[in-house]
C-alpha positions in Angstrom: 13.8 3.6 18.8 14.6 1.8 15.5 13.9 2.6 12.5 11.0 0.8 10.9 10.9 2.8 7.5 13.8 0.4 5.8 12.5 1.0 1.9 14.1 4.5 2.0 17.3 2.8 1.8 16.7 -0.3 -0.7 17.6 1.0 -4.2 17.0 -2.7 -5.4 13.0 -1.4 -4.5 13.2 1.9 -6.1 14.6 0.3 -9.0 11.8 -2.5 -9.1 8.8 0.2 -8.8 10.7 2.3 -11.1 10.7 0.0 -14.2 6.9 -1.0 -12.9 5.9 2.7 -13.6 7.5 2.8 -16.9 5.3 -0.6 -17.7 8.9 -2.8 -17.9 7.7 -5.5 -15.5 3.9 -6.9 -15.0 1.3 -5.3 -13.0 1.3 -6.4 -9.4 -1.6 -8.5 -8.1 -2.5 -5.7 -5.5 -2.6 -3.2 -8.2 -4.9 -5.3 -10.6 -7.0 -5.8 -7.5 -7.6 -2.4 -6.1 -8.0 -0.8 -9.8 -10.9 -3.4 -10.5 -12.7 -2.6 -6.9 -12.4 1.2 -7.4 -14.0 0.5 -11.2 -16.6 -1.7 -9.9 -17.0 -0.7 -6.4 -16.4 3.2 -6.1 -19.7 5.4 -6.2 -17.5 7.6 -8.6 -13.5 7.6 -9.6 -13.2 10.8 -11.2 -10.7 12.1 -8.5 -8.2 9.2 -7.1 -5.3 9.9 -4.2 -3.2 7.2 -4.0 -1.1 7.1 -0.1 1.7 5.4 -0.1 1.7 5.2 -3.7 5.6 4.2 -4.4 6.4 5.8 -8.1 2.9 5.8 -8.9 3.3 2.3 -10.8 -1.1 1.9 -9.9 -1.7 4.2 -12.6 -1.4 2.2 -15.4 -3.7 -0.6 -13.6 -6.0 2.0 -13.0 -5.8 3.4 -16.7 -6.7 -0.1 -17.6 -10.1 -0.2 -15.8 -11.0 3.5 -16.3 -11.9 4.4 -19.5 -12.2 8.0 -18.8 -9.6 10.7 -17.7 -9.4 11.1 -14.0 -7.1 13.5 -11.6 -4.6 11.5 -9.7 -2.4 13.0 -6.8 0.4 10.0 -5.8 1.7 10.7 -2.4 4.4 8.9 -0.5 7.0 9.4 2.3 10.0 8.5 0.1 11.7 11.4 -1.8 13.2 9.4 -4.1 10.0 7.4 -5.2 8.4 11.2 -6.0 11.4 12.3 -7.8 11.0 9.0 -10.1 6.9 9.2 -10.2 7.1 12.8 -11.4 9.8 12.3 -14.0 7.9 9.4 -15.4 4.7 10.7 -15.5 5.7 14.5 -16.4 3.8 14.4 -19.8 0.1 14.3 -18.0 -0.9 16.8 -16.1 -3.5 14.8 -14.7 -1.1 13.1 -12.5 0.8 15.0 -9.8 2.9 13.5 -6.8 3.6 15.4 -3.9 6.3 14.3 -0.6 3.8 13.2 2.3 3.1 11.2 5.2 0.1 8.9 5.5 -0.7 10.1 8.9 -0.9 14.1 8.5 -1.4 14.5 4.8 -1.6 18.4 3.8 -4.5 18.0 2.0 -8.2 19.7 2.4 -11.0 17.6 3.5 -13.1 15.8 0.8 -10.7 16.8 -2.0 -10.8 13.2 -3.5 -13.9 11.2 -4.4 -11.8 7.9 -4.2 -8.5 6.9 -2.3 -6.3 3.9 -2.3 -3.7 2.8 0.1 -1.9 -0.1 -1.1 0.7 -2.3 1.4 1.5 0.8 3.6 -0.7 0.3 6.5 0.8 -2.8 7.9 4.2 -1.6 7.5 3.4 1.8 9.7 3.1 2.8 13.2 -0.4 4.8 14.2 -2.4 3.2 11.8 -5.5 5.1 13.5 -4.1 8.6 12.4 -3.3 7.1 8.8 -6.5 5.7 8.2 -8.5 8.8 9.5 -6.8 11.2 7.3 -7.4 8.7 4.7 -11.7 8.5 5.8 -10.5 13.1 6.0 -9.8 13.7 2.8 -12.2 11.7 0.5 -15.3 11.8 -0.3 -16.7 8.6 -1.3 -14.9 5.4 -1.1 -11.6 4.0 0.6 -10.2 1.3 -0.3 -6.9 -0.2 1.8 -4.8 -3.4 1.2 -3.8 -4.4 4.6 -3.5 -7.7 6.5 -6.9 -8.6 8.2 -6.8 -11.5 10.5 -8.9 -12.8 13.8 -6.6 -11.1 16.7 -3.9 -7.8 16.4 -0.6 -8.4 15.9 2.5 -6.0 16.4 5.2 -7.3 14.8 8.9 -6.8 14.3 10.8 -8.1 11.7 14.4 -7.5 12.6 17.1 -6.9 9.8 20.0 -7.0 11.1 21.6 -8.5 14.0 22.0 -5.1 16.0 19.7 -4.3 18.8 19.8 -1.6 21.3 20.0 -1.7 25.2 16.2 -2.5 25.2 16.5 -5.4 23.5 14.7 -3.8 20.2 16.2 -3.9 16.5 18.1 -1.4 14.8 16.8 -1.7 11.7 13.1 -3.5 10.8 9.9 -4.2 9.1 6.7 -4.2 10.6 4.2 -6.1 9.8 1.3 -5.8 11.5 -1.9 -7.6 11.8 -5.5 -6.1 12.6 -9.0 -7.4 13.2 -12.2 -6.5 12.2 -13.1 -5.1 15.6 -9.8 -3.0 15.4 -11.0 -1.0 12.3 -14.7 -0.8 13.1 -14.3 1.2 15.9 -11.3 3.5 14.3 -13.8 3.7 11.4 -17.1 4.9 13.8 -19.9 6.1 12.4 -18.1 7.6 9.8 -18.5 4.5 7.0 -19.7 1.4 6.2 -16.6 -1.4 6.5 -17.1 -3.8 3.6 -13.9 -7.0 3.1 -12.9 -8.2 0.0 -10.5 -11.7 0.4 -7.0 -10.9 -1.8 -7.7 -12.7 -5.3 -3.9 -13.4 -6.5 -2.2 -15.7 -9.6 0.1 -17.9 -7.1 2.3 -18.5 -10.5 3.3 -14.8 -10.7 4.4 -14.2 -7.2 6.3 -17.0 -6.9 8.0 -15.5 -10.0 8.4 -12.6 -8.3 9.9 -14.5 -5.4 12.6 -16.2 -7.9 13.6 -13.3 -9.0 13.5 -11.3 -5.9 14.9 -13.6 -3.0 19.0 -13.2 -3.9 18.5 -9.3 -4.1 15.9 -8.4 -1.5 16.3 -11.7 0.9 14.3 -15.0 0.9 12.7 -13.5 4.0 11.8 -10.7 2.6 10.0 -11.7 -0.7 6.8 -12.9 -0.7 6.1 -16.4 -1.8 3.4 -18.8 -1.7 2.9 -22.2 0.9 -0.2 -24.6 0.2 -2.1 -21.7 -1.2 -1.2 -19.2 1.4 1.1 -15.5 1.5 4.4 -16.0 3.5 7.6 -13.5 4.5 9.4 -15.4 6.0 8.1 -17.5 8.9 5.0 -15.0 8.7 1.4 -15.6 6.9 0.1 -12.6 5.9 -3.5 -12.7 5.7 -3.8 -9.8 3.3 -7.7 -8.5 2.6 -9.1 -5.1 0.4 -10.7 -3.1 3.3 -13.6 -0.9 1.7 -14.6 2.1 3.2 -18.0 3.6 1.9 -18.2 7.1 3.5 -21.6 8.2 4.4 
C-alpha cells in the first residue's frame, strides 16, 4: 500500500504553517472562515479541539473572532507540526497540542463544546471513523472543511513516477470527494447537517499559488480558474460541513 500521508515529509509545509502560527504570513481563507462560523454559528466556543490542526496556526483566526478566553487542545498526526505548535504557543496555558490521529482520538466523550477539522478529511482514508470520533468527543457543534460535491470520489494523486506491482503509487495525495447523502447517513440521528459554500479572496490564493508552485509543485498549489478551486487537473468543490449535535 502507498503512502498517502506525504506532508510528514515536506519541510517546505512545516515551514509555511510554522511562520503562519507565529502571525509572519496572512491568515488562510479556511481559517478566517471556520473562526467566523464557530463565532457566529456555535451554540457556545468556550472549549475548541482543533483535528488536524497543523501548528495550531487557527488560533490566531480564532483569537480574532472570540473576544473571550477559551481552552484549545490542537491535535495532529505529525510530530513535528506538535513539536512547533507547542513551542510557539508555550506562553498560554490555554492552548495544549497533543500527537493524535483523527480516526481514534484519546480523548473522553463530550470533552469539547466545539470542534474544527480544517483540510484533513479529504486527504484521509476512513473518513467514517474520523468524523464519528469527531460527532464523539464534542458536545455542541462540528464544523469540517471538506470537499462536498454531487457523486463520491476516491482519488489518487500520484507523486512520483513509482508504482508497485498493483499498478498503485508509491507516494500520493488523496483527495477525495463526498456527497451529501455520504455524510447524512455517517452522521444518523446523531445531528443536524447544515452546508456553508467556501467564501474565499481569489486575489490571495492565487498569491499563495505564486509563491507556492516552484517549492511545493504547480500541481500541488491551489490556484483559481474562472472563479473555481483547482490542484492540478482537479476542481475541488470545498464546502463548511456544520454538525449541530442534538
Amino acid at each position: 500500500m502507498g503512502k498517502w500521508n506525504y506532508w510528514t515529509e515536506r519541510s517546505y509545509y512545516h515551514a509555511e504553517l510554522r511562520d503562519r502560527a507565529k502571525g509572519l504570513k496572512s491568515e488562510m481563507e479556511a481559517a478566517k472562515q471556520i473562526s467566523q462560523l464557530v463565532f457566529h454559528k456555535a451554540k457556545s466556543h468556550n472549549s475548541i479541539l482543533d483535528a488536524g490542526c497543523g501548528t495550531g496556526h487557527f488560533i490566531l483566526s480564532l483569537e480574532k473572532k472570540i473576544e473571550n478566553d477559551f481552552k484549545y487542545l490542537g491535535v495532529d498526526i505529525t510530530e513535528q507540526h506538535i513539536i512547533d505548535a507547542i513551542e510557539i504557543f508555550k506562553e498560554n496555558e490555554n492552548y495544549q497540542f497533543k500527537l493524535g490521529d483523527i480516526r481514534n482520538l484519546e480523548i473522553e466523550d463530550k470533552s469539547f463544546e466545539v470542534s474544527i477539522c480544517s483540510n484533513t478529511i479529504p486527504h484521509i482514508p476512513q473518513i467514517e471513523k474520523a468524523i464519528n470520533e469527531l460527532i464523539r468527543v464534542t458536545k455542541n457543534d462540528v464544523f469540517i472543511r471538506m470537499l462536498v460535491g454531487d457523486e463520491v470520489l476516491i482519488t489518487k494523486k500520484a507523486l512520483s513516477n513509482n508504482f508497485d506491482e498493483n499498478g498503485e503509487p508509491e507516494s500520493f495525495m488523496y483527495i477525495n470527494i463526498y456527497d451529501e447523502n455520504y455524510l447524512k447517513n455517517i452522521i444518523g440521528d446523531k445531528g443536524q447537517l447544515v452546508i456553508y459554500d467556501d467564501e474565499f479572496d481569489e486575489e490571495a490564493i492565487m498569491k499563495h499559488f505564486n509563491e507556492h508552485k516552484n517549492i511545493a509543485g504547480k500541481n500541488i498549489a491551489t490556484r483559481i480558474v474562472e472563479g473555481n478551486q483547482f490542484k492540478g487537473y482537479l476542481m475541488l468543490p470545498w464546502k463548511i460541513v456544520h454538525i449541530k449535535l442534538y
